[in-house]
C-alpha positions, 0 to 999 in steps of 0.5 A: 501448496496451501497458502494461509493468509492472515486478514480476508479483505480485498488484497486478500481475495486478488491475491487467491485469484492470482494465486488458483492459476498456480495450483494454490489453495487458500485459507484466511484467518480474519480477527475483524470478524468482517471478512469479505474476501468472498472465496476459498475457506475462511476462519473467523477468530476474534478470540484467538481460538482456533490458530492451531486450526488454522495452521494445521490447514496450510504449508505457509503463512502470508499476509494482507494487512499489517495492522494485526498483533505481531504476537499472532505472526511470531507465534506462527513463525515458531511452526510454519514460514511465515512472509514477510518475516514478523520482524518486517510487519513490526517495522511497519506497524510503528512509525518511528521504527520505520523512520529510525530505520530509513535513516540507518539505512540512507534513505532520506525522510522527513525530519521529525519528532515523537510526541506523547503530549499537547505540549511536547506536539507543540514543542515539535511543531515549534522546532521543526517549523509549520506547517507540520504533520502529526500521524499516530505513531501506530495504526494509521492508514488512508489518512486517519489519524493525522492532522496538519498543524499550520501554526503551534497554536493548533497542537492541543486541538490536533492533540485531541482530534488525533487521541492516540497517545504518541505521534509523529511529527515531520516537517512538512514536504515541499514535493512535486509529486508522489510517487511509489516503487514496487518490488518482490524478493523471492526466498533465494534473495531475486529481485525484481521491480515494477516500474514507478507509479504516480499517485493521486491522493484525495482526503488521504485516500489514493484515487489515481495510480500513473504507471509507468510514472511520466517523465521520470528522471532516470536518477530518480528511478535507480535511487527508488530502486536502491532505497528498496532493495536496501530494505528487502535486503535488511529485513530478509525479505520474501514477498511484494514490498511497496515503498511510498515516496515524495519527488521533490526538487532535491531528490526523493523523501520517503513517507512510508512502506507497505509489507505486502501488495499495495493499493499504487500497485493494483495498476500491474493486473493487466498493465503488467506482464505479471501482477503484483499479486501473482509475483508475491504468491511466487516469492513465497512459494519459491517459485521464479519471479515473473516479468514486471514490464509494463503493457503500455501506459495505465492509471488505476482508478479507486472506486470509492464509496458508491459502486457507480454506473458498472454497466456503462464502465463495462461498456469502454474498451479500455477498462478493467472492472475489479469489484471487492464484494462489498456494501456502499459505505462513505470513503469505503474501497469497493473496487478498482478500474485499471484503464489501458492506452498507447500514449499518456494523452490518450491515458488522461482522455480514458481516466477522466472518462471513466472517471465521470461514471464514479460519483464522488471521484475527483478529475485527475489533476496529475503532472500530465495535467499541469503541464 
C-alpha cells in the first residue's frame, strides 16, 4: 500500500518509519517548499501543480499537519480516501467551530467570546473577567498568535501584537495541571486508547510529557476517554486523534484537539506496546489496532532549538534519541528524548538528567515535583 501524506515534517518522517515495518510506502506532498522529513519520495507544490501527480502515486491519503487548505484535502477526497476525514481537519483548523462543537457535544470548555476588533476584544475581556486569553481564531500553534489580557485595558495592544483579524477569547483556567489523552479509531470504528499524559509547557511550547500521568483519578481518565470518543464517533473518524485537556478542581476543561499524531504522544515510541504512529498507520490501512499498554513509566523531553550535547545523551542507558534532520533555529523542535524508568522517582532523577545536556531546557517542574 502507497501511503500519501499531505506535509513532510518531523510527524511526517516518524510516521514513514513506523510505517516500512509494515510494508508501506510513502509519498509526501509539501506546500511550505520546506520539507524535512529526510526519506521516502517527496513532492514540492507550492503552486498546486502537481496534485494529480501525486495522487496517482498513492492508495490513501493521510496527514501530519492541519494548518494546510481544506480545499486541497476535499479535492483528494473526490478521488482517493482520504484520514481523518476533511471535515475532521476543518474543525481543527478554526477555534470557534472546534469550541461550538465541544459543547454540542457535552464536553466542557472554557467560556468564550469571538472578537474581530480592539474594541469588541475589550467588550469580551470586560464580560468574561481577566484575566483572559485571546488566540487567533485560525492558524495558531505552539503559542503563537495569542496574548493574555490582565485587564481590558490591554485589548488595543493585544489586538495588534496578535493581527489576525478574529479571535477567541476565554476566561482564564484555574487548572492544576494539563493533561492529553490519545486515541485511534480504525476504519470498522475500533478504538483504542493510550494512557493520559502529563504535559509540561514553557513559552507555549510542550517541554515534558508524563506518561502514564501520575496520580490520576479514575473518574478523570474515563471522562477523558468518553469526551474522545465522543469526538472520534461524530466525526467518523479514522486515525490518531489527541485531545488537549486543563485538570482542574472541578473536573476536566478541554483546550484543544489535534487530527493526527501529537507532540504529548511522542512518549508512546518506546513507552508504549505499540507507538502512535504506527497504531495511525494501521487505522488507515484497515489493519487491527495494536496494544496501547505502557512499558513502565516515561516523560518525553523536547529538544528545542539547539541540538545539545547527543554524544553524552546517547551515553544514558535510559534514553531514546529521535533527532528530525533539522538546522539549529531559536524555539525550533529538533528532536525528542523519550526517557524509560520503573518508578516516577527514578522517572524525575533521568528526566532532569538528561535534561541538563539540552541548553535552554527548563528543570522539570511537574505535580511529581510539587508534592
Amino acid at each position: 500500500m502507497r501511503i500519501g501524506v499531505l506535509g513532510a515534517g518531523q510527524l511526517g518522517r516518524m510516521l514513514a518509519l513506523s510505517g516500512y515495518p509494515l510494508a508501506k510506502e510513502f509519498v509526501f506532498y509539501d506546500l511550505s517548499g520546506s520539507p524535512s522529513a529526510g526519506l521516502g519520495e517527496v513532492i514540492i507544490d507550492r503552486n498546486h501543480e502537481y496534485l494529480k501527480d501525486f495522487l496517482s502515486r498513492v492508495d490513501r491519503v493521510t496527514y501530519e499537519f492541519e494548518h494546510l487548505p481544506v480545499e486541497v484535502a476535499e479535492s483528494i477526497a473526490r478521488e482517493k480516501p482520504v484520514y481523518p476525514s476533511p471535515r475532521a481537519l476543518q474543525v481543527c483548523q478554526n477555534r470557534e467551530a472546534e469550541k461550538t462543537l465541544f459543547g454540542s457535544l457535552g464536553i466542557p470548555t472554557p467560556e468564550w467570546r469571538i472578537a474581530d476588533s480592539a474594541g469588541t476584544l475589550k467588550k469580551a475581556a470586560e464580560e468574561l473577567g481577566c484575566p483572559v486569553v485571546a488566540k487567533s481564531n485560525t492558524e495558531g500553534y505552539d503559542g503563537k498568535g495569542q496574548a493574555v489580557l490582565r485587564s481590558p485595558d490591554e485589548a488595543a495592544a493585544a489586538w495588534e501584537s496578535i493581527g489576525h483579524e478574529r479571535l477567541i477569547v476565554e476566561k482564564f483556567v484555574d487548572f492544576q495541571r494539563e493533561v492529553s489523552i490519545i486515541a485511534a479509531r480504525g476504519i470498522d470504528g475500533e478504538l483504542a486508547f493510550y494512557p493520559m499524559a502529563e504535559n509540561v509547557h514553557s513559552e507555549g511550547i510542550l517541554r515534558y510529557s508524563i506518561a502514564p500521568a501520575p496520580r490520576l483519578n479514575p473518574d478523570i481518565r474515563e471522562d477523558a476517554e468518553r469526551y474522545i470518543r465522543t469526538l472520534l464517533n461524530e466525526l467518523d473518524y479514522v486515525g490518531v486523534l489527541a485531545l488537549e485537556l486543563f485538570e482542574t478542581a472541578d473536573g476536566l476543561v478541554a483546550n484543544e484537539m489535534a487530527p493526527r499524531v501529537h507532540n504529548s504522544g511522542h512518549w508512546t515510541m518506546e513507552g508504549a506496546f505499540t507507538s502512535q504512529f504506527e497504531n495511525h498507520i494501521r487505522a488507515v490501512s484497515g489493519l487491527p489496532l495494536g496494544d496501547t499498554s505502557p512499558r513502565g513509566v516515561s516523560c518525553m523531553v523536547n529538544i528545542i532549538g539547539e541540538h545539545g550535547s547527543i554524544a553524552d545523551i546517547l551515553k544514558l542507558p535510559y534514553t531514546h534519541l529521535h533527532l528530525y534532520n533539522k538546522q539549529e533555529r531559536p524555539g525550533r523542535k529538533l528532536g525528542h528524548v523519550n526517557v524509560l524508568a520503573d518508578s516516577y522517582e527514578e522517572l524525575v532523577w533521568r528526566a532532569r538528567n538528561c535534561a541538563t545536556f539540552l541548553p535552554g531546557t527548563p528543570e522539570l517542574d511537574c505535580s511529581l515535583t510539587r508534592s
